[in-house]
Structure formats: structure tokens, C-alpha cells
Backbone as numpy.savetxt, mean C-alpha at the origin, in Angstrom:
# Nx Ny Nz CAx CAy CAz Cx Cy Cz
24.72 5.26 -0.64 23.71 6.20 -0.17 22.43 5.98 -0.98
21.17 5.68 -0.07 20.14 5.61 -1.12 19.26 6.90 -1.59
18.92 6.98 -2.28 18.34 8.62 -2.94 17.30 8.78 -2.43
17.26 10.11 -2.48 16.38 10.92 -1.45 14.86 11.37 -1.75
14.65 10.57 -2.73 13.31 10.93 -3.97 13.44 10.55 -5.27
11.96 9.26 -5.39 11.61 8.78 -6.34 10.62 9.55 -7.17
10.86 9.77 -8.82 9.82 10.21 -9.45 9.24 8.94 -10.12
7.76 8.38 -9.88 7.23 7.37 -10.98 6.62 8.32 -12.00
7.00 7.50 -13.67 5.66 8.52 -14.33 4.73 7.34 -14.72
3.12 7.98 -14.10 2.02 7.07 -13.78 1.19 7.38 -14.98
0.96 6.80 -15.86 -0.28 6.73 -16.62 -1.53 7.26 -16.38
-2.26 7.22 -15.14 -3.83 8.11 -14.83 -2.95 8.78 -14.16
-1.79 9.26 -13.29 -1.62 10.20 -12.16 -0.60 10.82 -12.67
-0.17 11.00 -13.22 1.12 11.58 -13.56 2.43 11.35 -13.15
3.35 12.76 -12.67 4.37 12.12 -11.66 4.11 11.80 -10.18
4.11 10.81 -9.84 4.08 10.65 -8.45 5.24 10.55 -7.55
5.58 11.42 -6.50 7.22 11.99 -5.69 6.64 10.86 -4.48
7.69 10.23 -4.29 7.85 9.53 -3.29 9.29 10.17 -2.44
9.31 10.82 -1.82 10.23 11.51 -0.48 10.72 11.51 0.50
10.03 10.17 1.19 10.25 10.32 2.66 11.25 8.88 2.19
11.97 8.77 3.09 12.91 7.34 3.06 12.79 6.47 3.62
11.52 6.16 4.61 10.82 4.98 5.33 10.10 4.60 3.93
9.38 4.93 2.80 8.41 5.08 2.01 9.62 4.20 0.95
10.90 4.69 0.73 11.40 4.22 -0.41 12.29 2.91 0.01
12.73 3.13 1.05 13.10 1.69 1.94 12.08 0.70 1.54
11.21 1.35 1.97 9.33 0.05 1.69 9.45 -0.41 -0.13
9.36 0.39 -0.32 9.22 0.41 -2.16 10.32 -0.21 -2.78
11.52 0.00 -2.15 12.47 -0.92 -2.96 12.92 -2.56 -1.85
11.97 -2.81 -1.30 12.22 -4.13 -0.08 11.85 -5.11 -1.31
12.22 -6.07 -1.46 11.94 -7.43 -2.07 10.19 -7.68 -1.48
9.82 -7.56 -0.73 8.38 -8.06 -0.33 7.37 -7.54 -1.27
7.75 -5.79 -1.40 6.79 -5.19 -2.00 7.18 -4.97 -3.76
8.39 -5.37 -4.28 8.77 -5.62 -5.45 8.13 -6.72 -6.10
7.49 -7.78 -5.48 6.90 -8.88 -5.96 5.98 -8.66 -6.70
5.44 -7.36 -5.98 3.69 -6.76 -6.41 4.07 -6.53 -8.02
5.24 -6.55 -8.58 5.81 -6.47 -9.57 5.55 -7.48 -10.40
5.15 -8.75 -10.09 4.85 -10.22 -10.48 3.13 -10.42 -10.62
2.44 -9.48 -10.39 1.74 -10.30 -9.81 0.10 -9.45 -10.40
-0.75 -9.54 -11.25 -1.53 -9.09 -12.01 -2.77 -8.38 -11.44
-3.26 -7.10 -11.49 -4.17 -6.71 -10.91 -5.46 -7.46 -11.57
-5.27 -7.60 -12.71 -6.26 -7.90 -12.95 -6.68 -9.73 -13.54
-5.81 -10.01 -12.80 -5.79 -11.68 -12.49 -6.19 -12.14 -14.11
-7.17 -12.84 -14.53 -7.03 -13.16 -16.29 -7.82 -12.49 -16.88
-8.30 -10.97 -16.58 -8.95 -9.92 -17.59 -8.02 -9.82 -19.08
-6.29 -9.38 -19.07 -5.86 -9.86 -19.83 -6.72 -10.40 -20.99
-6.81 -11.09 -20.80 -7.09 -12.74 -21.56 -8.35 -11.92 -22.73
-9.15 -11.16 -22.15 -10.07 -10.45 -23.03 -10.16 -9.11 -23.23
-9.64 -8.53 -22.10 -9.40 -6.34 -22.29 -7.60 -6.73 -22.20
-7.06 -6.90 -23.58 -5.33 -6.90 -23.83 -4.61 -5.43 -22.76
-5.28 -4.66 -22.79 -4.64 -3.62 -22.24 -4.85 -3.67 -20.36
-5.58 -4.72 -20.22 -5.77 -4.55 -18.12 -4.66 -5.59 -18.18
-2.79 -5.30 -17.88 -2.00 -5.61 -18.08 -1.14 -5.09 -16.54
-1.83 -4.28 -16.14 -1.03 -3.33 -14.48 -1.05 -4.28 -13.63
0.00 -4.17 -12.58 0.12 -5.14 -11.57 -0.09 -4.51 -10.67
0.09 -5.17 -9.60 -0.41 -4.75 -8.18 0.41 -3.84 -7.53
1.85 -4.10 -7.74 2.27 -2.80 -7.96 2.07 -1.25 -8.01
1.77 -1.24 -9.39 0.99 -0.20 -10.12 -0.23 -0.12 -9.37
-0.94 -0.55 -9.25 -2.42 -0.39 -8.11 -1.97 0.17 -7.21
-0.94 0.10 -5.89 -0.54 0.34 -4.77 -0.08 1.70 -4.88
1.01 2.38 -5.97 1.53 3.54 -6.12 0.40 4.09 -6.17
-0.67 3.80 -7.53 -1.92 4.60 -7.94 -2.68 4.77 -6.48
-2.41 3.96 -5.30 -3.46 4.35 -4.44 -2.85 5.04 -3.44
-1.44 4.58 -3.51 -0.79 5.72 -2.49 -0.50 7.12 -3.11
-0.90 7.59 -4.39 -1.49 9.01 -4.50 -2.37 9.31 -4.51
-3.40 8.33 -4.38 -5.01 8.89 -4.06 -4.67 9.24 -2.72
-4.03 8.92 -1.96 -4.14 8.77 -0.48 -3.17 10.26 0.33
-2.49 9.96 -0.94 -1.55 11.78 -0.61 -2.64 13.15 -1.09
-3.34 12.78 -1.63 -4.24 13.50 -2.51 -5.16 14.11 -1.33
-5.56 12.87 -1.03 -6.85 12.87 0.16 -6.16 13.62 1.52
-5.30 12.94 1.57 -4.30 13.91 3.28 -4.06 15.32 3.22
-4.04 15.59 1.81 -3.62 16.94 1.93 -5.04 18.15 1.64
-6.22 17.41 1.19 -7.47 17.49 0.97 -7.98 17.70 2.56
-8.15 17.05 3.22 -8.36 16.99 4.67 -7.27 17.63 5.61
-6.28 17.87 5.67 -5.78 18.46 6.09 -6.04 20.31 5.74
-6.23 20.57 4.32 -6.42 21.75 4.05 -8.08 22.40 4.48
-8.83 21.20 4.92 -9.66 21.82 5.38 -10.26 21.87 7.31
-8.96 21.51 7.75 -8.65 21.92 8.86 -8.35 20.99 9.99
-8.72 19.40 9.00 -9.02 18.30 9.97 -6.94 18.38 10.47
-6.96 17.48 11.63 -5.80 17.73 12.33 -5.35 16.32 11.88
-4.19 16.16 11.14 -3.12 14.53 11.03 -1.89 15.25 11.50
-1.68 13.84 12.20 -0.26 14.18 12.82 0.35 14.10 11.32
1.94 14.10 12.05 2.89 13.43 10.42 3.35 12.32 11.02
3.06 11.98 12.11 3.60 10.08 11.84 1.64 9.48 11.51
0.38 9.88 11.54 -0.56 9.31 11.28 -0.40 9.54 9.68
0.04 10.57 9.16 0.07 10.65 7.44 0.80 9.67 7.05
1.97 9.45 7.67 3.11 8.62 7.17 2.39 7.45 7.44
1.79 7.08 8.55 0.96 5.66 8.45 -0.03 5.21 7.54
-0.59 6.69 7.51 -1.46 6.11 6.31 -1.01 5.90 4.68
0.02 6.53 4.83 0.49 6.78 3.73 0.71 5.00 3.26
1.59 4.88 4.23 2.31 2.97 4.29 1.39 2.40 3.94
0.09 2.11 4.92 -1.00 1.25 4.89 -1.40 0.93 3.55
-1.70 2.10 3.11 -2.38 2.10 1.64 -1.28 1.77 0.62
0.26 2.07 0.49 0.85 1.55 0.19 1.17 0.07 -0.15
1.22 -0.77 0.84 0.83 -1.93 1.44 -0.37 -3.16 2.05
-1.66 -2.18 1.42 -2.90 -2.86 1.31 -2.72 -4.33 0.92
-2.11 -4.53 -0.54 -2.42 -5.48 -1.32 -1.15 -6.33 -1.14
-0.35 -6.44 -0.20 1.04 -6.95 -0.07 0.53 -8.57 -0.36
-0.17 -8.72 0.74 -0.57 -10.05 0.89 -0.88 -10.93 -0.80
-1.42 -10.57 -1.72 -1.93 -10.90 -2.62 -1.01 -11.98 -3.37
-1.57 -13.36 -3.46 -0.71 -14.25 -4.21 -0.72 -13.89 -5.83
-0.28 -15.25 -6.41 -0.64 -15.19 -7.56 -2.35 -15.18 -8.55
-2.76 -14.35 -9.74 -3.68 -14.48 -10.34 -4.77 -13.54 -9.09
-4.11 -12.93 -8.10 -4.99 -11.92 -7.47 -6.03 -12.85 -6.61
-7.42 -11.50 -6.84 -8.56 -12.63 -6.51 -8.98 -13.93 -6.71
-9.02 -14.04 -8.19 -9.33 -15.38 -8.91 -9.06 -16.63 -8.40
-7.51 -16.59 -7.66 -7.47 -18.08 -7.21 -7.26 -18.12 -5.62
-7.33 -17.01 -4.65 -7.20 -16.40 -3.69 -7.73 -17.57 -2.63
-9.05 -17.64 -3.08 -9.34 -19.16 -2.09 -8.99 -20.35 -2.05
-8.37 -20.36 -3.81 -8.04 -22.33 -4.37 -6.87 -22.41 -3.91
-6.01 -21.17 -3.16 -4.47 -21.40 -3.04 -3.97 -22.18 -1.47
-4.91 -21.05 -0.69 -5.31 -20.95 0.55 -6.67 -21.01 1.33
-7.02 -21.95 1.43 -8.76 -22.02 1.79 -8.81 -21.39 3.17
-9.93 -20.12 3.24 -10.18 -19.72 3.87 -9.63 -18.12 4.52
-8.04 -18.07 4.00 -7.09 -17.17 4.10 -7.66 -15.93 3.25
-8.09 -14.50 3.56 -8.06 -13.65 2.47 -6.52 -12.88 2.41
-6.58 -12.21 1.81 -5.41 -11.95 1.28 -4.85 -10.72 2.34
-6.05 -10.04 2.45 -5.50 -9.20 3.96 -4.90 -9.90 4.82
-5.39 -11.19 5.74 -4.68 -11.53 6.60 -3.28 -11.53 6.52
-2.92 -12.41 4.87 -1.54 -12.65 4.61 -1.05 -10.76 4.66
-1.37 -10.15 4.06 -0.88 -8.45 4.14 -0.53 -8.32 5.42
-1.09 -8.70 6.85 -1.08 -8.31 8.17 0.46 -9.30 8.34
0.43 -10.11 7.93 1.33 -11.28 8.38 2.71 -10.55 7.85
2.32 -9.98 6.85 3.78 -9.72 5.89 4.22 -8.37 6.70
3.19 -7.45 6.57 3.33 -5.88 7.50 4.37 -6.15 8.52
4.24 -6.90 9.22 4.65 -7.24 10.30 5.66 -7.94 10.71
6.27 -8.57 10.17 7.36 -8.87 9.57 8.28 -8.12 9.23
7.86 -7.23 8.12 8.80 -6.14 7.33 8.80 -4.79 9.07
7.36 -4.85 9.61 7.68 -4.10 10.59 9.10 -4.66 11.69
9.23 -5.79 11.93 10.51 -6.37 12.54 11.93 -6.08 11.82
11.39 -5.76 10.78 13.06 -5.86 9.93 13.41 -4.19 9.69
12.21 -3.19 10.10 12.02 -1.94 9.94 12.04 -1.58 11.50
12.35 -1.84 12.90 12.70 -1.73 13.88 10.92 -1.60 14.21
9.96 -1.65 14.20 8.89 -0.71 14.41 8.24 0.06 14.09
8.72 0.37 12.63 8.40 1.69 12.14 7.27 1.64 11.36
6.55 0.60 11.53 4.97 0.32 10.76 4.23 0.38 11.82
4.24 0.72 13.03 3.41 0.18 13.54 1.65 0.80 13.69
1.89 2.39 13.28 0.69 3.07 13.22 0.09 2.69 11.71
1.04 2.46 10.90 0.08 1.97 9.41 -0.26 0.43 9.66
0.16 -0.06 10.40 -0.35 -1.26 10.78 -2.20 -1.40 11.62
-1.57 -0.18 12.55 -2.89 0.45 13.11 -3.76 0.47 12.87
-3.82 1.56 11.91 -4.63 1.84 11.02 -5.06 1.11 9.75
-4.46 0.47 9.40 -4.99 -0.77 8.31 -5.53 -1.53 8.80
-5.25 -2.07 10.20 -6.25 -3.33 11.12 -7.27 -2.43 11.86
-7.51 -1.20 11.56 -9.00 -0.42 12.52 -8.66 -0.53 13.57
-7.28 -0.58 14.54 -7.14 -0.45 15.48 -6.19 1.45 15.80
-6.61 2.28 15.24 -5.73 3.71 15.67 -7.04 4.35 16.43
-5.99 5.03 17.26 -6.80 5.54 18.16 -8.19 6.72 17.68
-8.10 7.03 16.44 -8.94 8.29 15.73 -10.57 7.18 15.06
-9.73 5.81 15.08 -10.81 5.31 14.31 -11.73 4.90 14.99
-10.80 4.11 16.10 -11.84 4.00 17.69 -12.69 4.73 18.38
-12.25 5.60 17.94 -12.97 7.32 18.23 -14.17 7.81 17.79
-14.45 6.69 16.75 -15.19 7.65 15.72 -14.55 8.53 14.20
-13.38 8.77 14.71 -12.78 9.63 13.92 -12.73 10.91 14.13
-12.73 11.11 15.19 -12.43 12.58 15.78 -11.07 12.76 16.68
């Protein structure tokens, strides 16, 4: 049985609750564990010893900005479904999937021409096949294709 809620304890955010089980399915998949490998701050290292967080760590940190913000907008009256929260929730989760090694820095020398989003779309999508479908509005919405954005945002 997999558990029903993750607590991270985050350095700028505190505890961050991860709850839903599409969310922890995502978080413990080998695709997005890599982000585990893989340096936000490509060879800063090398001169600020402490910019040491991986991409990983970036992705959680932004998928509580992003719970932060939903419930911010929501409290002031704007209307999210709960499968558009849950999408957004993913998206932002999954921004930086794509990202090889050394991050930006070698992003073009690896792959000429490729940014790292594309590869993110490539991977989304994928994991959406192995997830029956169940990305497909954070997919949406990460490629500017949901129907609110087309809209305007209304």
C-alpha cells in the first residue's frame, strides 16, 4: 500500500504536505527522482559552496509556491476546478523534468537547438501513457493550450 501523505521539511518553505496520490505516484516515478541528480544551479557550486539544491528541490519549492497561489486565488473568488488545481499543481511540479545534466549551462552543447521544455513535453507525456491520461490538463496547461488560457483567463 503506498502512503497517503508525504511531509518534505523544506529549508525556505517549511513543511510541505503532498496528499493527493496522482502527486506522490509522480514524485516517487524514477523520471522525476532523477531531478535528484541533477544541479539547480549547474557550476555556481564551484564559487557560492552553499547553491548545492537540485532540481528536485526547485520543483517541490515551486510546487508550494503554486499551492500557495491556488489557494490565494481561489480565496478571492476566482473559480479552479479541482482537476485544473491538480493540473496545475503537476505542471509546475514537472516544469523542469526535461532538464539534462549541469542544467542550463550545457543545455545547448548536449542537444543543439532542443530547450529543455521540449524534452519536459516529451517526458510529460510519456509518464502521461504510463499514468492512463491523467496528465493531460497539466500538460494543457504547461503547453498554453487550457481552455482558461485561450480565454484570456477568464
Amino acid at each position: 500500500m503506498s502512503p497517503v501523505r508525504k511531509i518534505v521539511n523544506d529549508p525556505v518553505y517549511g513543511f510541505i504536505t503532498i496528499d493527493h496520490p496522482l502527486i506522490l505516484q509522480i514524485i516517487s516515478h524514477p523520471y522525476y527522482q532523477r531531478l535528484r541528480n541533477i544541479n539547480q544551479m549547474a557550476f555556481a557550486h564551484l564559487v557560492y559552496p552553499g547553491a548545492v539544491h537540485s532540481r528536485l528541490h526547485h520543483s517541490l519549492g515551486a510546487y508550494q509556491l503554486m499551492c500557495n497561489a491556488l489557494s490565494e486565488l481561489k480565496n478571492k473568488g476566482v473559480v479552479i476546478t479541482t482537476e485544473e488545481e491538480l493540473g496545475a499543481k503537476i505542471a509546475i511540479l514537472l516544469h523542469d523534468i526535461g532538464h539534462g545534466p549541469f542544467s542550463h549551462a550545457l543545455e545547448q552543447e548536449l542537444i543543439s537547438g532542443v530547450h529543455h521544455e521540449a524534452i519536459s513535453i516529451l517526458i510529460m507525456k510519456k509518464l502521461n501513457e504510463e499514468l492512463n491520461g491523467q496528465l493531460d490538463t497539466a500538460i494543457s496547461i504547461f503547453t498554453d493550450q487550457h481552455e482558461k488560457h485561450a480565454r484570456g483567463g477568464r
